[in-house]
Residue frames as qw, qx, qy, qz and C-alpha x, y, z in Angstrom:
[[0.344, -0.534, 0.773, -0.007, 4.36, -5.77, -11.84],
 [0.546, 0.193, -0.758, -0.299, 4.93, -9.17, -13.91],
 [0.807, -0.452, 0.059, -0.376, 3.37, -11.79, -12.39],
 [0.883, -0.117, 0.070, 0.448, 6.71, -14.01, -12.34],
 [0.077, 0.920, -0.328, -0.200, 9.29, -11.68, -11.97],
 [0.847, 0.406, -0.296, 0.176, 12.44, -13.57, -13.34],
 [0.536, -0.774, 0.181, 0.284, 15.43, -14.35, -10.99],
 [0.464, 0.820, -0.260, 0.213, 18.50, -12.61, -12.22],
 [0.907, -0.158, -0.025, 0.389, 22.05, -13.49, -11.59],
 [0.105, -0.969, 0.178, 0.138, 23.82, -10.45, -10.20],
 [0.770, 0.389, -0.310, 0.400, 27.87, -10.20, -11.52],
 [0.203, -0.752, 0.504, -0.373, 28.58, -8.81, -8.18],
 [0.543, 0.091, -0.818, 0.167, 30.26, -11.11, -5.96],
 [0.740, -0.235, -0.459, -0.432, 28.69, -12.82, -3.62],
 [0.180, 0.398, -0.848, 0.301, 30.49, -13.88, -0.83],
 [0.523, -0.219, -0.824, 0.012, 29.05, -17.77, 1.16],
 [0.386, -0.406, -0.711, 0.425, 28.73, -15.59, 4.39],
 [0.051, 0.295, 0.122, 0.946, 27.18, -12.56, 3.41],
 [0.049, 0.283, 0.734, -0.615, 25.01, -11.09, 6.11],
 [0.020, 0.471, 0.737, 0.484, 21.15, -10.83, 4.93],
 [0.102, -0.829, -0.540, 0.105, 20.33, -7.92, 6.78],
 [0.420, -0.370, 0.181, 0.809, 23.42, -6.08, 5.19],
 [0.369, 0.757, 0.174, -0.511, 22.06, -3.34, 3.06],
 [0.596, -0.071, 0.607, 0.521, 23.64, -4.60, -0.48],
 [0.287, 0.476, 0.588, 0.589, 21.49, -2.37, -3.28],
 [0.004, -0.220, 0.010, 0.975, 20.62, 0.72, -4.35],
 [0.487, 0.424, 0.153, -0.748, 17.52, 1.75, -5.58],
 [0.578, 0.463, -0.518, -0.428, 18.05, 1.40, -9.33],
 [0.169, 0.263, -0.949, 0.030, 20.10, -1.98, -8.39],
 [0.332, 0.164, 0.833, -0.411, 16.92, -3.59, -6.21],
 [0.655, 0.373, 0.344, -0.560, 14.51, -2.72, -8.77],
 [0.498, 0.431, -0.644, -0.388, 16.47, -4.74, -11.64],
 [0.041, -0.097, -0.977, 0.186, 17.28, -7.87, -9.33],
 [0.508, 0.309, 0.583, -0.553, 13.02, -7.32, -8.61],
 [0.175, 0.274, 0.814, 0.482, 12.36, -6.96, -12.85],
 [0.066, 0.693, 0.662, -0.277, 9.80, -5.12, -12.13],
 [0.348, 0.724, 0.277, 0.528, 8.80, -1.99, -14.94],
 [0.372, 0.230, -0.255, 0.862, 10.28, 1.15, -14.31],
 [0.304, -0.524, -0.488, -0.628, 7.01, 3.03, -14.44],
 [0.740, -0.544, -0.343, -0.198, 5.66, 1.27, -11.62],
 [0.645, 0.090, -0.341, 0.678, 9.15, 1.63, -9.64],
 [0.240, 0.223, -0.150, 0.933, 9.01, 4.99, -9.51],
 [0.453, -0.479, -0.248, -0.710, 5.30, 5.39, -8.52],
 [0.788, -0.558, -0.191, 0.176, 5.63, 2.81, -5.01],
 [0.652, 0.043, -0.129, 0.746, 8.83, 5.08, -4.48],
 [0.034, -0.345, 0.104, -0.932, 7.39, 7.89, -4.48],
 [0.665, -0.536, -0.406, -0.326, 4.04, 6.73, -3.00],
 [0.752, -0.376, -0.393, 0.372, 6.63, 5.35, 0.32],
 [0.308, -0.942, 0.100, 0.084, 7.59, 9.19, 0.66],
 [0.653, -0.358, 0.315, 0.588, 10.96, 8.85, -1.05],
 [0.373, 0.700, -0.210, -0.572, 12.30, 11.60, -3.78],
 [0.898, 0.313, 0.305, 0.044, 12.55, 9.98, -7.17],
 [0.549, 0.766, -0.302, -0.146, 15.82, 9.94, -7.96],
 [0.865, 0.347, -0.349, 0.099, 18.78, 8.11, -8.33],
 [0.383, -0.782, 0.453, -0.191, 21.25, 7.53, -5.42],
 [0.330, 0.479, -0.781, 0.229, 24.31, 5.73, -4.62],
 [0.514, -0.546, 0.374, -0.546, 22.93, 4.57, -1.54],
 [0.439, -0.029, -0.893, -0.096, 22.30, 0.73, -0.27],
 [0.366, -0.232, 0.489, -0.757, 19.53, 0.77, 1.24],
 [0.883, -0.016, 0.021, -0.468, 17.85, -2.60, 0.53],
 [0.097, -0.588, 0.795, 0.115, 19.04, -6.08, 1.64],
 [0.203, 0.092, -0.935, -0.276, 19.62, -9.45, 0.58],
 [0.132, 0.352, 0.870, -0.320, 16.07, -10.43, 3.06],
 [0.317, 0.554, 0.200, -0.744, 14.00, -7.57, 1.53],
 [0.338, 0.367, -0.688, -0.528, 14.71, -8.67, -2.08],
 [0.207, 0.028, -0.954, -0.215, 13.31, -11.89, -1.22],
 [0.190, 0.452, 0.543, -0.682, 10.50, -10.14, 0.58],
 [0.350, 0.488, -0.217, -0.770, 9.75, -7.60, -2.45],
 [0.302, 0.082, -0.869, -0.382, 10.02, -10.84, -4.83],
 [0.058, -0.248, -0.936, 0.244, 7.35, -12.73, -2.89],
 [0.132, 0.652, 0.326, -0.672, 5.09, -9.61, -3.74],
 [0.309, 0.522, -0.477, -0.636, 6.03, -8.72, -7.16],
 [0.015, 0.119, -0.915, -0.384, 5.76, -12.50, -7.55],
 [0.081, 0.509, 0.839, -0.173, 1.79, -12.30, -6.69],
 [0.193, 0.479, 0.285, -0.807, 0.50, -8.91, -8.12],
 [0.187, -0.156, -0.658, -0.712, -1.69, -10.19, -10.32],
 [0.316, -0.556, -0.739, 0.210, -3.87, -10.62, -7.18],
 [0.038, -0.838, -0.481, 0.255, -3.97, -7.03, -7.00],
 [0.384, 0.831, 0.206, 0.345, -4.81, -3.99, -9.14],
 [0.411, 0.178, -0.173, 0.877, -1.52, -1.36, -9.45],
 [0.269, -0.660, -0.027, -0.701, -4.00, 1.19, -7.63],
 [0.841, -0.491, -0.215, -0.075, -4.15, -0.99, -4.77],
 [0.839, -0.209, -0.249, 0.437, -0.83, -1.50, -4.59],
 [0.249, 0.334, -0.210, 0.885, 0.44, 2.08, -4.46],
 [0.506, -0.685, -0.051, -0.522, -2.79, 2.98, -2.18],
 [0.891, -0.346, -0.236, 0.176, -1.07, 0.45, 0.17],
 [0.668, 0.453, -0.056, 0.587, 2.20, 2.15, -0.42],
 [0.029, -0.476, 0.042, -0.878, 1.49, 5.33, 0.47],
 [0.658, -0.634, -0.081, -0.398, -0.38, 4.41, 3.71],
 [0.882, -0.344, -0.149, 0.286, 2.66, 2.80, 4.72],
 [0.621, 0.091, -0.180, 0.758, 4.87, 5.37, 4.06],
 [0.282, -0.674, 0.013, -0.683, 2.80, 8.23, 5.61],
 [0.598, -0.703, -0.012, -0.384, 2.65, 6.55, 8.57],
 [0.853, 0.110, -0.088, 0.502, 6.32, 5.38, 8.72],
 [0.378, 0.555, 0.009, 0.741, 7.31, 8.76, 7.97],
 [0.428, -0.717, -0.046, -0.548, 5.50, 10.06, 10.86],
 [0.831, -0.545, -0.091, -0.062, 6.65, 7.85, 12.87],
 [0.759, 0.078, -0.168, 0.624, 10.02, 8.04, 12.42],
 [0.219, 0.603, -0.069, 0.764, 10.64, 11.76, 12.69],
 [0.636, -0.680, -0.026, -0.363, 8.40, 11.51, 16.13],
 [0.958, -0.114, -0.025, 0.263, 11.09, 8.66, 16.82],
 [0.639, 0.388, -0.052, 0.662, 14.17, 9.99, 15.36],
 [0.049, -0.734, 0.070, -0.674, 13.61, 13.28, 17.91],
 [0.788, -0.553, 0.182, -0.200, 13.00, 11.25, 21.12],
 [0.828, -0.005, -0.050, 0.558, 16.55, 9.04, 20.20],
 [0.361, 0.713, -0.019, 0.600, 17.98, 12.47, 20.25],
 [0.460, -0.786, 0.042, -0.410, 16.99, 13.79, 23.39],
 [0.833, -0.489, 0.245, 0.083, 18.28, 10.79, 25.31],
 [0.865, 0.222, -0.219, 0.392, 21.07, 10.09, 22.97],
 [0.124, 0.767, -0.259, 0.573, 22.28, 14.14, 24.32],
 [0.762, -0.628, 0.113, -0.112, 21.97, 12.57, 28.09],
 [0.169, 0.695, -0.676, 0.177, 25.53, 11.97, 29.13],
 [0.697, -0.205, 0.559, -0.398, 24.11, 9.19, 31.47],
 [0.867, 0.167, 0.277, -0.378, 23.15, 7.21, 28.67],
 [0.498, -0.444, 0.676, 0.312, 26.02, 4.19, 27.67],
 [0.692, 0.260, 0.660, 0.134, 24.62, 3.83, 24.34],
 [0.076, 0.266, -0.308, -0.910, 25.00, 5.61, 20.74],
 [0.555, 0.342, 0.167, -0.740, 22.09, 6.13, 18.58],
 [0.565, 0.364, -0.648, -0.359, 23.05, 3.37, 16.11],
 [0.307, -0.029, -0.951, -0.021, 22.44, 0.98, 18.83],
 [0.306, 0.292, 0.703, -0.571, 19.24, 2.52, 20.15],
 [0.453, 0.472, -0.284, -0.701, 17.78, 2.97, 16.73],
 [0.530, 0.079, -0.817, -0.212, 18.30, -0.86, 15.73],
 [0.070, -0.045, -0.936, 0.343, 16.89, -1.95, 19.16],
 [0.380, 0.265, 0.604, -0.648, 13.97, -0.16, 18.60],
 [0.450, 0.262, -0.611, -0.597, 13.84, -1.60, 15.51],
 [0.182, 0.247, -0.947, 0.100, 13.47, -4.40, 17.03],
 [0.094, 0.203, 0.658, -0.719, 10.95, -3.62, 19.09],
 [0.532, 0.295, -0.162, -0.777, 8.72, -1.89, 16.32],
 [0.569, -0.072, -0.742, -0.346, 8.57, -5.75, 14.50],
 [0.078, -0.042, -0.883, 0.461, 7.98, -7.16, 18.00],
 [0.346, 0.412, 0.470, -0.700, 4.76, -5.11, 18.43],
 [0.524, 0.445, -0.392, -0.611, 3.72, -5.33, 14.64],
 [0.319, 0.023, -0.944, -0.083, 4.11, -9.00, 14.40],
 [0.098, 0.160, 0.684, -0.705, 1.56, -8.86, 17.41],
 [0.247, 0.355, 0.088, -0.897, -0.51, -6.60, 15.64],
 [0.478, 0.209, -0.582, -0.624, -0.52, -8.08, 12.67],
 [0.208, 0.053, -0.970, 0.110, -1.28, -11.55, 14.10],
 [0.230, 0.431, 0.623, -0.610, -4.49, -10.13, 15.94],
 [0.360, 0.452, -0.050, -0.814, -5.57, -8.49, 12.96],
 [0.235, 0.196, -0.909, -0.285, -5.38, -11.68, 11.01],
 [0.020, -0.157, -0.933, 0.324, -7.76, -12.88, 13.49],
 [0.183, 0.454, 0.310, -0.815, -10.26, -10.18, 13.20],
 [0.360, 0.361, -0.536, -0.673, -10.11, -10.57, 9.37],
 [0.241, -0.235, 0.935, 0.115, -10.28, -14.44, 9.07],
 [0.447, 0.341, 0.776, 0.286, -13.37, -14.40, 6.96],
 [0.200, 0.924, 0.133, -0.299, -13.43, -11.15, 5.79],
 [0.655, 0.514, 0.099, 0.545, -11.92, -9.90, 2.49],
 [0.403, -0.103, -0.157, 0.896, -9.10, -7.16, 2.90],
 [0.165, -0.175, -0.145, -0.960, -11.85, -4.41, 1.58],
 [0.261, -0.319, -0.855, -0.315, -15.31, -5.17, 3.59],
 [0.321, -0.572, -0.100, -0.749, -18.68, -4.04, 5.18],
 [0.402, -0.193, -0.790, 0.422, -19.29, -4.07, 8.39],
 [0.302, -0.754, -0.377, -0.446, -22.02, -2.77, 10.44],
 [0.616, -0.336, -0.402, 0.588, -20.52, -1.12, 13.58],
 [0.088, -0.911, -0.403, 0.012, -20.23, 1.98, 15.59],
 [0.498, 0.403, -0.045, 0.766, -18.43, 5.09, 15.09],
 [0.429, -0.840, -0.242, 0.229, -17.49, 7.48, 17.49],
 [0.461, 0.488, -0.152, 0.725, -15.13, 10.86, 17.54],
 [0.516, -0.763, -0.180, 0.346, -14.05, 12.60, 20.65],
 [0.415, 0.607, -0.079, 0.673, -12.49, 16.06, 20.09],
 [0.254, -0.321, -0.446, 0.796, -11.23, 18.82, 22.27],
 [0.099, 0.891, 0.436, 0.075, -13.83, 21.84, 22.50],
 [0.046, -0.996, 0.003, 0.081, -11.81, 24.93, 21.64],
 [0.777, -0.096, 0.241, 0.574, -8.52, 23.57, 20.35],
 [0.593, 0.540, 0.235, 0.550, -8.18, 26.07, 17.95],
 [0.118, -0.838, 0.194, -0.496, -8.05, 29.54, 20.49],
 [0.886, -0.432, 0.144, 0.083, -6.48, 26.69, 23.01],
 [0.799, 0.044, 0.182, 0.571, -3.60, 26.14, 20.91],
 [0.428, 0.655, -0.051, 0.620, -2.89, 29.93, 20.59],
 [0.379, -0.808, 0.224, -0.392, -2.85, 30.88, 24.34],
 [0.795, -0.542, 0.272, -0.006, -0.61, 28.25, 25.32],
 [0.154, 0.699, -0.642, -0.276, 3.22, 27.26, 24.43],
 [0.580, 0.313, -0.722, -0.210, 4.40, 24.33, 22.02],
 [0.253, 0.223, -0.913, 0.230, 5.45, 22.28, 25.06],
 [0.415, 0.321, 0.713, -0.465, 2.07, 21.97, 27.27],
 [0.675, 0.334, -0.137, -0.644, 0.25, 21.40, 23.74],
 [0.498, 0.370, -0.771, -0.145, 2.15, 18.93, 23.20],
 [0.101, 0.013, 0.904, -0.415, 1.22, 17.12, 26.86],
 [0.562, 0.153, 0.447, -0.679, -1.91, 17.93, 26.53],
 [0.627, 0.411, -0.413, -0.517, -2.39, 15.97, 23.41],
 [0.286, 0.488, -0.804, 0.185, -0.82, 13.66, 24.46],
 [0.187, -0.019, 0.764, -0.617, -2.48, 13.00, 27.36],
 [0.558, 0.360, 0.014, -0.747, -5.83, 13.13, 25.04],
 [0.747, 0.408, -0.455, -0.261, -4.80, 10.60, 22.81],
 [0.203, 0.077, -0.933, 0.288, -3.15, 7.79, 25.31],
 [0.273, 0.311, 0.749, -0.518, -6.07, 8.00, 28.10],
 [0.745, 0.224, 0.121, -0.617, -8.86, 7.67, 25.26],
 [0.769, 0.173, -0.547, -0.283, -7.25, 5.00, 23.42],
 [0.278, 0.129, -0.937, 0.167, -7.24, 3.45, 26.76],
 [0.480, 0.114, 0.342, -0.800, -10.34, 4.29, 27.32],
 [0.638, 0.394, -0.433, -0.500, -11.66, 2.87, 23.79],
 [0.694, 0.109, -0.626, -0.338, -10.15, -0.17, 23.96],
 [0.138, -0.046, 0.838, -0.526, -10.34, -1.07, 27.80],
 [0.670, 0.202, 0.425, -0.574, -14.19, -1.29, 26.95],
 [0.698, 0.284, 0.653, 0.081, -13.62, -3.58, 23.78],
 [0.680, 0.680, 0.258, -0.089, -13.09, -1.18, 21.14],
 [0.721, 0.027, 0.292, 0.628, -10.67, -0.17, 18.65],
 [0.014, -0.848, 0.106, 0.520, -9.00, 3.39, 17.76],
 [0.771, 0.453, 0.336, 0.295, -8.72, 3.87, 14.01],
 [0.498, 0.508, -0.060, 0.700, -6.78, 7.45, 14.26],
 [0.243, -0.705, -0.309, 0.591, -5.83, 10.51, 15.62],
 [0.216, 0.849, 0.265, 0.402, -6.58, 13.76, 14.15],
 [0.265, 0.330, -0.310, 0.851, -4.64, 16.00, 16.57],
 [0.350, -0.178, 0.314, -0.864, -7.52, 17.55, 18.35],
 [0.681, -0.028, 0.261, -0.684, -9.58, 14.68, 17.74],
 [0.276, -0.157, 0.945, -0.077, -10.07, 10.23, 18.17],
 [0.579, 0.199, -0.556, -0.562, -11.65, 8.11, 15.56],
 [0.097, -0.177, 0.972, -0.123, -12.78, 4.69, 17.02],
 [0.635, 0.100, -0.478, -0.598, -15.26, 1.86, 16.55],
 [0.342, -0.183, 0.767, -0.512, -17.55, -0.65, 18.17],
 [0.182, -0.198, -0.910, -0.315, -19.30, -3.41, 17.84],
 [0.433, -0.322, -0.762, 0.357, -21.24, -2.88, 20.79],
 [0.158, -0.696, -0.104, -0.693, -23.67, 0.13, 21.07],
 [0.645, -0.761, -0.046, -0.044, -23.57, -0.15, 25.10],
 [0.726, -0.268, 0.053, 0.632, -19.77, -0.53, 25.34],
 [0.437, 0.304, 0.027, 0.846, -19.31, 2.47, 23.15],
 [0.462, -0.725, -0.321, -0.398, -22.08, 4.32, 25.31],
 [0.592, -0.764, -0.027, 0.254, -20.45, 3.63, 28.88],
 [0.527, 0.020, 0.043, 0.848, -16.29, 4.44, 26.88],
 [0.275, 0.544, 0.189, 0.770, -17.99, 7.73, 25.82],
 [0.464, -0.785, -0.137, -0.386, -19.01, 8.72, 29.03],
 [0.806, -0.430, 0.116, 0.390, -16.15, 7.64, 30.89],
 [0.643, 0.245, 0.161, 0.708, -13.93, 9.51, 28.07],
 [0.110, -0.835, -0.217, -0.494, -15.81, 12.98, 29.75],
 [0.672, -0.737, 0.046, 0.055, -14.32, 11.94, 33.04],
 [0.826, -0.014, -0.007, 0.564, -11.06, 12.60, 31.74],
 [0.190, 0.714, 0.099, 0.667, -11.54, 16.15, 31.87],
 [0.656, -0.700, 0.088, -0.268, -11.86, 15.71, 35.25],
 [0.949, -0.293, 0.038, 0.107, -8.80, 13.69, 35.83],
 [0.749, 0.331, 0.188, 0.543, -6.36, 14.81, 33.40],
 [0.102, 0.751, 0.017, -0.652, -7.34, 18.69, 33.50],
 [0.295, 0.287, 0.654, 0.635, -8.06, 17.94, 29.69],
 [0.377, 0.109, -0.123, -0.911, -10.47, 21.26, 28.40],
 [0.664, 0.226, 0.208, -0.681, -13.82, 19.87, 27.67],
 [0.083, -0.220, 0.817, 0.526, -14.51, 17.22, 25.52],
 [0.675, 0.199, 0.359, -0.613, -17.24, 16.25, 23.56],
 [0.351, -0.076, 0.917, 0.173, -18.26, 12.72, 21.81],
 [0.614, 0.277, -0.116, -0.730, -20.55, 11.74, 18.98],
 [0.348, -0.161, 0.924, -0.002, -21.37, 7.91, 17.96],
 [0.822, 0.292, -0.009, -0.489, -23.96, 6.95, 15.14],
 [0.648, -0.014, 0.759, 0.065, -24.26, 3.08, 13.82],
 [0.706, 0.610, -0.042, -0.357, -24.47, 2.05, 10.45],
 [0.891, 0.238, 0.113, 0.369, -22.53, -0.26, 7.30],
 [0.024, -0.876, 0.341, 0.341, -18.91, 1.20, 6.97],
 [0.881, 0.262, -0.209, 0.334, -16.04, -0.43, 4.60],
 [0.597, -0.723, 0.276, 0.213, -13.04, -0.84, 6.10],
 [0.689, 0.689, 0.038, 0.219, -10.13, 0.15, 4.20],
 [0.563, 0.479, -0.326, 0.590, -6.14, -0.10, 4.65],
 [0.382, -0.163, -0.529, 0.740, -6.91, 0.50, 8.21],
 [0.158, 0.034, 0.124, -0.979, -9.15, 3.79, 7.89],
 [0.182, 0.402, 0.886, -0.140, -12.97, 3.47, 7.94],
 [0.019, -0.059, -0.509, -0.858, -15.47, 4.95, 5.06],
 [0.069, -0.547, -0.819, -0.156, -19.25, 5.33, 5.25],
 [0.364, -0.718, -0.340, -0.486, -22.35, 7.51, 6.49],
 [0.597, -0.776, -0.173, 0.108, -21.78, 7.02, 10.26],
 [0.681, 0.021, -0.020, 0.732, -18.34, 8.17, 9.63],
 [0.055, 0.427, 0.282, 0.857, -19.71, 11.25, 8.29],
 [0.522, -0.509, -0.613, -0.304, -22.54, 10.81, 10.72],
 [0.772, -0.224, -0.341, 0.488, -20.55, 10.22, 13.79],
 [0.495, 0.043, 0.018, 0.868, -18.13, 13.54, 12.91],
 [0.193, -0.494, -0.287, -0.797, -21.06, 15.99, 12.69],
 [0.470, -0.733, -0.330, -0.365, -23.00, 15.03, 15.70],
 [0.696, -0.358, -0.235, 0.577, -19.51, 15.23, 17.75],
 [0.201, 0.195, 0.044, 0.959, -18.90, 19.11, 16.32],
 [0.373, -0.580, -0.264, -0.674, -22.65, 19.70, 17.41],
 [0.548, -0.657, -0.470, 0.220, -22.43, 18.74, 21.20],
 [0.225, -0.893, 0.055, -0.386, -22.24, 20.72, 23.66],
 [0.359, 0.401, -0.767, 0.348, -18.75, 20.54, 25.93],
 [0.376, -0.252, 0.802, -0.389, -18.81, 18.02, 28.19],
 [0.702, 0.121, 0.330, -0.619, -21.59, 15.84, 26.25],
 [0.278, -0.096, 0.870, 0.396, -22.50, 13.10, 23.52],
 [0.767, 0.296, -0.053, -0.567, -25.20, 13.37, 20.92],
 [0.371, -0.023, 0.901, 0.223, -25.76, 9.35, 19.44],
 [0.246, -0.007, -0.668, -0.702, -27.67, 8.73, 16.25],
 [0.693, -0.112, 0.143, -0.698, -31.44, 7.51, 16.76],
 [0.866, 0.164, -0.472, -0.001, -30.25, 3.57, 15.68],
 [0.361, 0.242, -0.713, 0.550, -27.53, 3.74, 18.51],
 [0.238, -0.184, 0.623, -0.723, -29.88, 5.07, 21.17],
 [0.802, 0.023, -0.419, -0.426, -32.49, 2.04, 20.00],
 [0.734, 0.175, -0.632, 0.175, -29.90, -0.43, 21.06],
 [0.478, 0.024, -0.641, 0.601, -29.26, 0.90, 24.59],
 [0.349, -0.490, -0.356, -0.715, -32.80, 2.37, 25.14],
 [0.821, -0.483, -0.270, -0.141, -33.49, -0.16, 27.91],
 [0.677, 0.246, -0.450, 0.528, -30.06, -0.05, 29.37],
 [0.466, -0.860, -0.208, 0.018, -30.45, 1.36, 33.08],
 [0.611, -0.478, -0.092, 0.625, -27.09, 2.47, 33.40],
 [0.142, -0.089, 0.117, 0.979, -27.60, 5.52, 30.74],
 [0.087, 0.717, 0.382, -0.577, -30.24, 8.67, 30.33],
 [0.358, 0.313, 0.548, 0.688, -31.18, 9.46, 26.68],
 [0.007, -0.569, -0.491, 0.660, -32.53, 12.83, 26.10],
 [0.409, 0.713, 0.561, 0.100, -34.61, 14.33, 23.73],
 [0.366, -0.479, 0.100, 0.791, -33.26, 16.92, 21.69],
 [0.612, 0.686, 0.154, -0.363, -34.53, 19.10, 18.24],
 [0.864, 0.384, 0.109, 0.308, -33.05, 17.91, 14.80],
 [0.428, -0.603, 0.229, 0.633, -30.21, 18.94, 13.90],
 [0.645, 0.762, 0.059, -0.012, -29.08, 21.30, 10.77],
 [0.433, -0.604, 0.510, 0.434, -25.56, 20.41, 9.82],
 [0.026, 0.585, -0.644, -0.493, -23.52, 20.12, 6.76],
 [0.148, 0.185, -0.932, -0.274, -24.83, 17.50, 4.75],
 [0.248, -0.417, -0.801, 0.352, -27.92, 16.86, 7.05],
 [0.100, -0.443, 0.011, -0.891, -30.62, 19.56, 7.14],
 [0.745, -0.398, 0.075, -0.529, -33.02, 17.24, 9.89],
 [0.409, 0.215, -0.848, 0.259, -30.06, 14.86, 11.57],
 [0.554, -0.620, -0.174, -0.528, -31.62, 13.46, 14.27],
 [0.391, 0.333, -0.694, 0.504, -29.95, 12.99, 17.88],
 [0.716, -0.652, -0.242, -0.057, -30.42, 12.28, 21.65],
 [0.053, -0.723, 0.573, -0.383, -28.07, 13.45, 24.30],
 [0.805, -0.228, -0.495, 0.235, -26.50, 10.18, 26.40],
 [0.270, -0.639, 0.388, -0.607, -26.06, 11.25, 29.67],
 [0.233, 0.033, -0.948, 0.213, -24.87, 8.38, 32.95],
 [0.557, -0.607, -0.450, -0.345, -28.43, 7.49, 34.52],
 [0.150, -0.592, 0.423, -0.670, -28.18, 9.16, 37.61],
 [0.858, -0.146, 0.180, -0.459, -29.35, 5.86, 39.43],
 [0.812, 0.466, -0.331, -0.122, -27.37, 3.83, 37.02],
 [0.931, -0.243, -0.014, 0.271, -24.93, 1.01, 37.76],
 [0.560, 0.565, -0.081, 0.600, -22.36, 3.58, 36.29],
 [0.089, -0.629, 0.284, -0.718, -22.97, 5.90, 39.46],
 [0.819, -0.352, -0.445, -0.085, -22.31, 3.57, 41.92]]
């Protein structure tokens, strides 16, 4: 992208009350009024999960243009890889979300009950989506405030999977997989972050998240076992090593990542292996029971080493 894009003086007309959230351009048309090289057009187009071609449509208005410009008018601050890696993380997880969306407006739109059409539950939860994003973003701003968009951080990783998803999901139909997932992925990421921490994905069968706090992620992962018990969730089992990760576009990169993801595929169901650095930190802690365990030989790792966490049977947890 130039780093001053030039403003251009469309020959359409214009009219004094023209509404700025009326879609007014097409594809081709938004990326002249932006200036911006074809090249690069076609690569954040496709990157956002759209086909590359030409289209009558209007799908961009008079506020986005002056969005896009306010971007196009700064990317010399960052490298064209960046900006399509950005791209493409927003439109993968757009995409997903809509179609998950775009089925649930259905369902209810079929309800005879309901007094609305889909064109005005579709813009309210448009509405709704910036509501909670503005949120988001606003916290995350905080979190960031002296950190660069790409940076290290020393913190803990943890994955919680189901134990046997894979002969699970063939003995049971579409529609109780779907709850049960469901039910997997809401009650850990309120597990996660009721104790302080923060869910970086789901995997389907299995929850990415991170802590600062080697005892907070210690008492979530043991509390995230007692949802098998609550939920009727199959087994589950947790892993958690510490170490430097970079954080990136939202997703998280490093050893314990790698670290983490292995010693969760080696527990046993119902358990947690932690790294030897995590069970340092919460050694003395009286509310959990570290247990000794032989190395492990896993992918990458021919002498990982691990402890089972288990609640101290005494512990303030089993009160």
């Amino acid at each position: 992208m130039p780093e001053d894009p030039p403003s251009r003086t469309d020959s359409r007309e214009r009219p004094d009350n023209a509404d700025a959230n009326t879609p007014r351009y097409t594809r081709d048309e938004l990326i002249a009024e932006l200036g911006i090289e074809s090249d690069f057009a076609e690569k954040a187009w496709n990157a956002f999960g759209f086909v590359r071609r030409s289209a009558d449509d209007k799908v961009a208005t008079e506020s986005d243009v002056a969005a896009l410009r306010m971007f196009a008018a700064s990317s010399g601050a960052m490298p064209e890889s960046t900006q399509i890696a950005m791209a493409r993380a927003i439109g993968q997880t757009m995409s997903r979300l809509a179609d998950w969306q775009a089925d649930q407006l259905r369902e209810i739109a079929d309800d005879p009950d309901i007094p609305w059409t889909l064109e005005q539950m579709s813009a309210a939860l448009g509405q709704v989506q910036q509501l909670i994003w503005r949120r988001h973003m606003a916290l995350a701003l905080e979190r960031h405030a002296d950190h660069s968009a790409d940076e290290q951080f020393d913190l803990i990783v943890g994955f919680a999977d189901i134990v046997g998803y894979t002969s699970l999901s063939r003995r049971i139909d579409l529609d109780d997989l779907e709850s049960l997932l469901g039910s997997f992925e809401d009650d850990t990421f309120d597990v996660v972050v009721d104790h302080g921490g923060r869910v970086v994905k789901t995997l389907g069968d299995a929850v990415m998240f991170t802590f600062d706090d080697a005892h907070a992620a210690a008492a979530a992962a043991i509390r995230i076992h007692e949802l098998s018990e609550n939920d009727h969730l199959p087994p589950l089992r947790v892993g958690l090593a510490r170490g430097p990760v970079l954080t990136r576009l939202g997703d998280v990169f490093g050893e314990p990542v790698n670290i983490a993801s292995r010693l969760a595929g080696s527990a046993r169901p119902g358990t947690t292996l932690i790294d030897d650095t995590t069970a340092e930190e919460i050694g003395a802690d009286d509310r959990f029971y570290l247990k000794s365990m032989p190395s492990l030989r896993v992918r990458g790792y021919k002498h990982l080493k691990a402890r089972v966490l288990e609640p101290h049977r005494d512990g303030p947890l089993n009160d």
